[in-house]
N, C-alpha and C positions, 0 to 999 in steps of 0.2 A: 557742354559736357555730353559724351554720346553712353548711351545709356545700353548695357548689354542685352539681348533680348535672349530668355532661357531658351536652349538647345530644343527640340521639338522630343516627344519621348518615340523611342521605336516600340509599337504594340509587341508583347512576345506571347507566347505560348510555353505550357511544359509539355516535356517531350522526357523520352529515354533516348540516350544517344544510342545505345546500342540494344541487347536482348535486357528484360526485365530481370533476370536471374532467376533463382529457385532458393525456395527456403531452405535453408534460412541468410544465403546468401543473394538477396536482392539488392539492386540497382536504386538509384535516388534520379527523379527526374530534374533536367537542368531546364530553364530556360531557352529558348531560340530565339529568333525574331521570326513574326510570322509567316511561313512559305506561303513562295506563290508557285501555286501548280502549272499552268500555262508557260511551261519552259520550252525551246523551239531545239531543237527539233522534235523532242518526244511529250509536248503536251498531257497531263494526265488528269483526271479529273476521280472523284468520290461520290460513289450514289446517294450516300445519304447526306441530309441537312448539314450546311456548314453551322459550325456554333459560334457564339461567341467568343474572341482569345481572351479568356475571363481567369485562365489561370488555373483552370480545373484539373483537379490531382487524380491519381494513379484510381482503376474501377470506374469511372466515369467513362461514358458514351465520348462526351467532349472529348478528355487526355486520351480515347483511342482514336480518335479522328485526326487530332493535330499530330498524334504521332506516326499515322500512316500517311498523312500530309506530307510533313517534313522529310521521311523515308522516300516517297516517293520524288516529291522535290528533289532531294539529295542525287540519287541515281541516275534522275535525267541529266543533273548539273554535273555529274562525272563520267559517264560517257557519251554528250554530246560533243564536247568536243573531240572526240576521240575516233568516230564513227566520220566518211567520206561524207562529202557533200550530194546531200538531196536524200539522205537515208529518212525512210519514214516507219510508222508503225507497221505492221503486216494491213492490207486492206481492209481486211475483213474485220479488223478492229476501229476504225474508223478514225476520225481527227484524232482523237484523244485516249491514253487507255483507261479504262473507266475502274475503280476496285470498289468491290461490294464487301464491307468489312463484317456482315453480321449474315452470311449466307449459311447456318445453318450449325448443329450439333456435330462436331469431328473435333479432330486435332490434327488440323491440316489446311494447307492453303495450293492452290493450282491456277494456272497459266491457262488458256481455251481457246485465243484468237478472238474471243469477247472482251474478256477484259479481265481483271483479277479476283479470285473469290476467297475471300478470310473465313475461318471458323473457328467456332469457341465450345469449351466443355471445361465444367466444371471437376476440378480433381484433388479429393481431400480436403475439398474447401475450398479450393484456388479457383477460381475462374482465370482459366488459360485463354486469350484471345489471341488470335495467329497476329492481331493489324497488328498487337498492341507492340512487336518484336520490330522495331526498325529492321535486325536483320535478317528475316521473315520479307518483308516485303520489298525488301532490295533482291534477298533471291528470285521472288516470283518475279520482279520487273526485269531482272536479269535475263526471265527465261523471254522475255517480251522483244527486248532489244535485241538479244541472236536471233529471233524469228526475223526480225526487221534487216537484219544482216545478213542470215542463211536459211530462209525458209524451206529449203530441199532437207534439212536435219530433221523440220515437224515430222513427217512422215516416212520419213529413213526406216526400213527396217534391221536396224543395228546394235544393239548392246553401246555399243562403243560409241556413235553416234548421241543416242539418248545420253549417256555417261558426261558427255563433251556439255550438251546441255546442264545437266545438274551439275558441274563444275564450274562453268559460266555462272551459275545462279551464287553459288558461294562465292566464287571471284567477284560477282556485282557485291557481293554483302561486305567484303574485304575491303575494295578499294573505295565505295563509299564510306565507310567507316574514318580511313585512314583518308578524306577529306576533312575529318575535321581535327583541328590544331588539337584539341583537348585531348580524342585520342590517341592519336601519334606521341604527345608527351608521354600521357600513360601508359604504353605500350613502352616505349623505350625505357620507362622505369621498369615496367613491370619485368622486361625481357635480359634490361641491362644491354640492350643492343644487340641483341640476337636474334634476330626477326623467326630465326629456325625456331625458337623454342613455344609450347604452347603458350597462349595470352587472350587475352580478351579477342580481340580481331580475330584469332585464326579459330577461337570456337565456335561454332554455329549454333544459334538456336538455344540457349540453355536452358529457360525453362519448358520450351514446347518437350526438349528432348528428356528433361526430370518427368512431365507426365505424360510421356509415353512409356519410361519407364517402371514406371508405377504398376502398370498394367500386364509390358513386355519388358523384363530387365535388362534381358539379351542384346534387344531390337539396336540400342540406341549404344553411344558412349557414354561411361561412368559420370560425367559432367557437361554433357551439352548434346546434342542431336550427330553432328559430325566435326572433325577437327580435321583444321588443314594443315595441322603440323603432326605430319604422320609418315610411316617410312613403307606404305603399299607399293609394293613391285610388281609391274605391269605381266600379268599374263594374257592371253587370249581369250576372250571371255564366252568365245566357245567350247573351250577345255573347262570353265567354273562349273560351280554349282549354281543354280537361278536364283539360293535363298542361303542364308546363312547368318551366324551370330556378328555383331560392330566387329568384333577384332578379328572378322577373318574377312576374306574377297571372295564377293561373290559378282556374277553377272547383273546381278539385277542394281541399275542405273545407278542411283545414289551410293551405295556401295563403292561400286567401281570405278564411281565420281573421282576419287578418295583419290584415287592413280596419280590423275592430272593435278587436281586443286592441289596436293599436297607438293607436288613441282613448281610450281606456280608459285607457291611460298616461297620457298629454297632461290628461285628466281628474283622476286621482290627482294628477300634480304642479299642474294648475291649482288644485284644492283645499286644497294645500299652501301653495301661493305666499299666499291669502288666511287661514290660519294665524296668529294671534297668535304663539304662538311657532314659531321654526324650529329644531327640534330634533327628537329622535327620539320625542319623546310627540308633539307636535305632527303628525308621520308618519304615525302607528300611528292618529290621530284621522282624517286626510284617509283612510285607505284602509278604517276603519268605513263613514266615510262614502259612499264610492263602490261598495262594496261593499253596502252596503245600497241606494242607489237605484237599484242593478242587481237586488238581487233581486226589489224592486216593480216596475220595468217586465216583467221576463219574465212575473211572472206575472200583468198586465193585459195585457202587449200583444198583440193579436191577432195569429195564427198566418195571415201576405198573404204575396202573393210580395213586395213591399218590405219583407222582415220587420226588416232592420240600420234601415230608417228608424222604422219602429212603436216598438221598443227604443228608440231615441235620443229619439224624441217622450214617451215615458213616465219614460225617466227625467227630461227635463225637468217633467214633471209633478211628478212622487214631488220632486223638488227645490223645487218651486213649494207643495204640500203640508207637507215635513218642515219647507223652513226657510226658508218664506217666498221661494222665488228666488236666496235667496244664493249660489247658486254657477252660476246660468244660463248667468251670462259663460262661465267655464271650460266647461262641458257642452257651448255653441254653438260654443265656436272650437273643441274636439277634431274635434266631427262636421263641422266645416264643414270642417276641414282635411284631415281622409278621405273627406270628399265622401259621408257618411254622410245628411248634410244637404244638402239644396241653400240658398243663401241666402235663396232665398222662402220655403222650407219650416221653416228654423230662426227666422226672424222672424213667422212664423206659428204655432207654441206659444206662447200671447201667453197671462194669467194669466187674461183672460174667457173665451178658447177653453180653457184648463182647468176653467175654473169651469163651464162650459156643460156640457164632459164627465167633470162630478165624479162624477154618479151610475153611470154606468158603469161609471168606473175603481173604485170603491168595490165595485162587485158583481164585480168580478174575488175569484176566489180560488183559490187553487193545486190542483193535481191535476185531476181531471176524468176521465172518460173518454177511454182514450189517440187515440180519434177523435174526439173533441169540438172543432169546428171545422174540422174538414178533410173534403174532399167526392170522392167517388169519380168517379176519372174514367177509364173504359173503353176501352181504344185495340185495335189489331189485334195479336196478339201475332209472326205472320209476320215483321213489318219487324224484328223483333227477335231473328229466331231460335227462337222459342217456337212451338207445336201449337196455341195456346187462345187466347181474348182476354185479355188481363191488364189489372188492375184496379192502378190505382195512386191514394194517399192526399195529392191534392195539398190545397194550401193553399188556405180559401175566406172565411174569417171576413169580416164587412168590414172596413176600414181607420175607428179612428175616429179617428183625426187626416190628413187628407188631405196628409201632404206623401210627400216619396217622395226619391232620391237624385239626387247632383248631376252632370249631363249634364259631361263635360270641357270640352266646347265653350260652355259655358254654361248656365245655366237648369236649370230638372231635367227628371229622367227619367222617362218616361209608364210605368207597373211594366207586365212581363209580364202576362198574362192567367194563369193557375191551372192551364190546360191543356198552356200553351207550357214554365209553370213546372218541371212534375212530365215530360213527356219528354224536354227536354232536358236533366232531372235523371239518368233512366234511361238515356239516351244515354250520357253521361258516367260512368255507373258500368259499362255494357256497354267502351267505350274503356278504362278505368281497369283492366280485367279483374275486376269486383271482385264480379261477380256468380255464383251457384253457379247453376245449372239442372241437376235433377236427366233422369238418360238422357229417362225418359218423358214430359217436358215438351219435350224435343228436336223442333223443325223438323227438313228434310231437309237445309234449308239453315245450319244453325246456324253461329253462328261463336262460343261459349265458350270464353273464357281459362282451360285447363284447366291451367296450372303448378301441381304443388305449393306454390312457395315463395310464390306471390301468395294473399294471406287475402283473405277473400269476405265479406266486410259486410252483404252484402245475397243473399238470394235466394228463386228462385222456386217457390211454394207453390201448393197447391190451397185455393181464395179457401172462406172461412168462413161468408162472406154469401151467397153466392150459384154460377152455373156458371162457367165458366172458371177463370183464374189470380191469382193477386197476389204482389206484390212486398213482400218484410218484409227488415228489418233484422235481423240477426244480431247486429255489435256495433259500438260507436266504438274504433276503435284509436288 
C-alpha cells in the first residue's frame, strides 16, 4: 500500500493587490505566495531587512515590505516579456533597481536613476505609506522600465515627453493589476464589461490621492489620485496653463498624462470587445496585447515635439506588423477620441505608409545614448533668473509619420518648433517651482521657489559639453 505523502505548503505573504483605499472605504489584504524579486530581465531588490512571511497585517513595517515585494515582482513579471531582448535597467541604476520604502516625511514616491524612493505622512490618523499602494509602486517602476527603454525622454525638454512618462507609469500600474485573475474577475463585475467605465484598475492611487486631498481638495480626483477613464482632449501643451485644478488640462506632466492613459484604456477595452471570449483570460490577452504594441512604439517612435502623435502612429504600426491590423479600428478611435490623432492623421497610417517606413521602424532599438536625438538649444539664462546661458535638450529627431494632434476647432495641429518646445518646457517648471538653482548660478534678479516642502525634479548645473549652464532632471515623482 503506497502511502500519500502531504503536498509541501507554499509560504505566503499579505499583500494588498491593489491601492489600500481611503476611509471608510479600505481594501482587505489577500494572501500571495512569497515573491521573488530576482526576475530577469529587471531584477529588483529592497534596502531595508527582508522579514519574516509571518503573515503580518496591514501598519506593519513587514505587510509594507511584502507589499512592495510582490508590486515590484509583479511589474517586472509584466513587462519582461514584453520589452526586446537584452533590455536592461538604465546603468546608472546598476544590476538591480533598489526601493528605499521609508525615505522620508511626503506624500509621494519618485524615480532618480538610483533607484526607487517611498514616503510616508501621517493624515487624520492614517499613516499613508506610498510602498504600502501596489499601485504606487508599479507606477514608480514603470517610470524605471521606459528609462531602460528610452532614456533620451529622462532629460527631454518636453511637457509632452515628461506626460508620456507619467502615463507609462499608470499604464505599468494597469496592466500589472490586470495580471492578476482575481482582478480581472472584479473588474469585469464591477464594470459589467466595459473596460471604458471607471473601476478599481483604471483609479490610481486612492488613498495617497484621499490625503492629499485633505490638504489640496482641488489637486487631486474626488476618489483616487488620477483616473484612467477620463475623456481629456489633447491640446498642445504649449497653449496650457503649467498649473491647474483635476478636472481641468494643464501642462504640467501628470495632468496631461491623463491625454494618453486615458487612450490607452479605451485601447485595452477596444481590444477586449474584439475577444473571442469575454472573460477574464480573454482580459489578461487584450492588455498582453496593448502592452506590448506600447512598448514597440516607444521605442521607434522618434523623440518631436508631437511626441503623444509619433507614439499613437507606431503603435498603429507595431499592430499592422504583429497582427496584421486587427485591432486598428480600436487604436484609431482611442486616439481619435483624445485627439491624440487628428482624423487626417489617423487615416493617414494607412498599411503602404507603414510598408514604406518598414525599414526604419525595424532599425529602431531600444536604449541608445541618453542624447540620442535630441538637440541642444542655448537661450539667454537672465530671462530666467540664472548668471550663464543655459543649454536645454529639446526634442529634434524627425517625425517619420507626418501626422500630428487634433486642433479642437478642427483639423490638426501644426506641432511646436523644438525651440518653443523646450522653453516653454522650462518656463513651466520655473512656475511649477520645481526647479533647484544652486546660490552661484544666482541672477540679481532671481525669482527661485525656495520652499522646502516643494521637490525639485529638475535643476541647474554646469553644462558638460561645453561653457555656460544646463538643465538636468533629478527625478519623476
Amino acid at each position: 500500500m503506497t502511502v500519500q505523502q502531504p503536498q509541501a505548503m507554499i509560504p505566503t505573504v499579505l499583500v494588498y493587490e491593489g491601492d489600500p483605499g481611503f476611509p471608510p472605504l479600505v481594501n482587505m489584504p489577500v494572501p500571495h505566495p512569497v515573491p521573488q524579486l530576482d526576475t530577469q530581465p529587471f531584477p529588483t531588490a529592497i534596502a531595508e531587512a527582508t522579514p519574516q512571511p509571518d503573515g503580518a497585517g496591514p501598519g506593519t513595517e513587514a505587510f509594507r515590505y511584502w507589499v512592495a515585494a510582490d508590486a515590484l515582482s509583479r511589474a517586472a513579471r509584466t513587462w519582461g516579456p514584453l520589452v526586446p531582448t537584452g533590455t536592461q535597467w538604465h546603468p546608472t541604476v546598476g544590476r538591480a533597481l533598489n526601493a528605499h520604502l521609508d525615505a522620508g516625511i511626503d506624500l509621494n514616491a519618485y524615480y532618480d536613476r538610483k533607484g526607487l524612493w517611498f514616503f510616508r505622512r501621517t493624515v487624520l490618523g492614517v499613516t499613508v505609506a506610498a510602498c504600502e499602494s501596489s499601485e504606487v509602486v508599479e507606477h514608480e517602476t514603470g517610470h524605471a522600465i521606459l528609462d531602460a527603454l528610452r532614456p533620451q525622454l529622462f532629460n527631454a525638454a518636453s511637457a509632452e515627453a515628461a506626460a508620456l512618462h507619467e502615463a507609462f507609469g499608470d499604464i505599468s500600474a494597469l496592466l500589472s493589476s490586470l495580471g492578476l485573475e482575481s482582478l480581472r474577475i472584479a473588474v469585469l463585475a464591477e464594470t459589467q464589461g466595459d473596460l471604458e467605465l471607471s473601476s478599481r484598475v483604471s483609479r490610481m492611487a486612492e488613498q495617497l490621492g484621499w490625503a492629499i486631498r485633505q490638504g489640496h481638495p482641488n489637486a487631486v480626483d474626488p476618489d483616487c489620485l488620477r483616473n484612467m477613464a477620463n475623456s481629456f482632449f489633447y491640446r498642445d501643451p504649449v497653449e496650457l496653463p503649467p498649473t491647474g485644478p483635476a478636472n481641468t488640462l494643464s501642462s504640467e506632466p501628470h495632468s496631461f498624462s491623463r491625454v494618453f492613459s486615458g487612450a490607452f484604456l479605451k485601447i485595452v477595452a477596444g481590444i477586449f470587445r474584439q475577444q473571442d471570449l469575454q472573460d477574464q483570460a480573454g482580459l489578461a490577452r487584450s492588455a498582453e496585447i496593448a502592452g506590448q504594441l506600447l512598448v514597440d512604439a516607444v521605442v521607434a517612435a522618434p523623440v518631436v515635439s508631437a511626441y503623444y502623435a509619433q507614439v499613437a502612429g507606431h503603435m498603429i504600426a507595431a499592430d499592422q506588423r504583429r497582427n496584421g491590423g486587427k485591432y486598428g479600428q480600436s487604436l484609431r478611435s482611442a486616439f481619435i477620441r483624445h485627439g491624440i490623432l487628428s482624423l487626417e492623421a489617423a487615416a493617414s497610417v494607412t498599411e503602404p505608409e507603414v510598408a514604406r517606413r518598414s525599414a526604419q521602424i525595424a532599425e529602431a532599438t531600444p536604449g541608445g545614448g541618453d542624447d540620442e536625438g535630441l538637440t541642444a538649444v542655448t537661450i539667454q539664462g537672465a530671462a530666467y533668473g540664472v548668471n550663464l546661458p543655459l543649454t536645454l535638450s529639446a526634442p529634434a529627431e524627425e517625425r517619420r509619420f507626418g501626422i500630428a494632434g487634433s486642433d479642437p476647432a478642427g483639423g490638426s495641429l501644426r506641432p511646436a518648433d523644438p525651440e518653443r518646445v523646450a522653453t516653454s518646457f522650462l518656463e513651466d517648471l520655473f512656475r511649477q517651482g520645481r526647479v533647484h538653482v544652486p546660490e552661484e548660478h544666482r541672477s540679481a534678479a532671481t525669482f527661485v521657489d525656495d520652499r522646502p516642502s516643494r521637490l525639485k525634479t529638475h535643476e541647474i548645473t554646469r553644462s558638460t559639453t561645453g561653457e555656460g549652464l544646463a538643465l538636468i532632471r533629478r527625478c519623476f515623482d
